[in-house]
N, C-alpha and C positions, 0 to 999 in steps of 0.2 A: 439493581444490576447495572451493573458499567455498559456503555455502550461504545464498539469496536468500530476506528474509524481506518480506511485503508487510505493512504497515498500514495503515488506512483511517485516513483523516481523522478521522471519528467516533468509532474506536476509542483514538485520541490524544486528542482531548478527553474522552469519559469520563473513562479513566488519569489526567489532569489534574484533570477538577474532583472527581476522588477520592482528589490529589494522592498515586496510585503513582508517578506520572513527571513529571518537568520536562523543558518541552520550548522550547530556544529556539534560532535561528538555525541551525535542522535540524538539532542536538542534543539526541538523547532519554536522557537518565539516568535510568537505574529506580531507584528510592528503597527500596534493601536494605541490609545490613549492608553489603555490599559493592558502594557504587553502582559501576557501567561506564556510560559514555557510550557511544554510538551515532550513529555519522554518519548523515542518513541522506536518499538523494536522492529528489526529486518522482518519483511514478509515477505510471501510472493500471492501473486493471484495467478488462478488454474485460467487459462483461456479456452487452450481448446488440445485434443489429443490431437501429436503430432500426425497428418496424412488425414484428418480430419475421420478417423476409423471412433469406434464406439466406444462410450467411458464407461469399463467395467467398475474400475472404483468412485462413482459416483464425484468426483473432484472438483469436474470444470463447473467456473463459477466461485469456488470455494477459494477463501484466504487462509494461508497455513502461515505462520511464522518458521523460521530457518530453525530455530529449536525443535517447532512439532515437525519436520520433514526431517531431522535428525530420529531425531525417537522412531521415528514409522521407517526408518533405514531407507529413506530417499534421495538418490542420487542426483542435486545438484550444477548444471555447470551455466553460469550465464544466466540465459533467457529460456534454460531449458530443463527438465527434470526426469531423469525416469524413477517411476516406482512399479515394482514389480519388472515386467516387460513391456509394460506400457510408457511409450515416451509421452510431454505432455509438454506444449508453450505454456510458458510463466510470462509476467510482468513484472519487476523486479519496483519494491517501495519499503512501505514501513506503516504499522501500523501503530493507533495511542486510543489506549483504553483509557474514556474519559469517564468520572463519576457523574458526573452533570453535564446537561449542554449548556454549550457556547455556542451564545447566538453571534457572537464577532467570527469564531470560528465558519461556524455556519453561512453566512453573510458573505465571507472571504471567500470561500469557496461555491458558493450559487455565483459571484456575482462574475468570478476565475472560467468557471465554467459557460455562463451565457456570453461571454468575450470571444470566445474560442468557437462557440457554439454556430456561430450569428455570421 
């Protein structure tokens, strides 16, 4: 089973203007001895319903790609979505279904992450 990795918009621009990664036409190369490319499609992550009111559709939390929030007729705009009558904050990134791990991948990001952490 492939396993789904999310990244944040923000967390792609960093990587870039720290040039770890080149990213273009939703191709993310990580800049190691051994670059791999990475496809990787529009997502969004569910943060939280807007007014902080209760998630009847179980969402927040949840990564959708821009295709599956089409199909489920979810409206879109920004940093924001309504489905149904429920509004909800998004996080706007991209997701890359990997067959195997990457421990460079992995690495890149613990090490992105305890920088910012710390």
């Amino acid at each position: 089973m492939a396993e789904k990795l999310f990244f944040s918009q923000d967390i792609i621009n960093a990587w870039c203007d720290d040039a770890k990664v080149t990213f273009e036409n939703n191709i993310l190369t990580i800049r190691t001895d051994r670059p791999r490319p990475y496809q990787l499609e529009p997502a969004y992550r569910f943060l939280r319903v807007s007014g902080d009111d209760p998630d009847p559709h179980g969402l927040v939390g949840q990564i959708k790609t821009a295709e599956e929030l089409a199909t489920l007729g979810a409206d879109v705009y920004l940093n924001s979505c309504i489905y149904g009558d429920v509004p909800y904050d998004l996080e706007q990134g991209y997701v890359a279904e990997l067959a195997e791990k990457d421990e460079s991948l992995e690495e890149l990001l613990t090490q992105y992450l305890l920088k910012v952490m710390l």
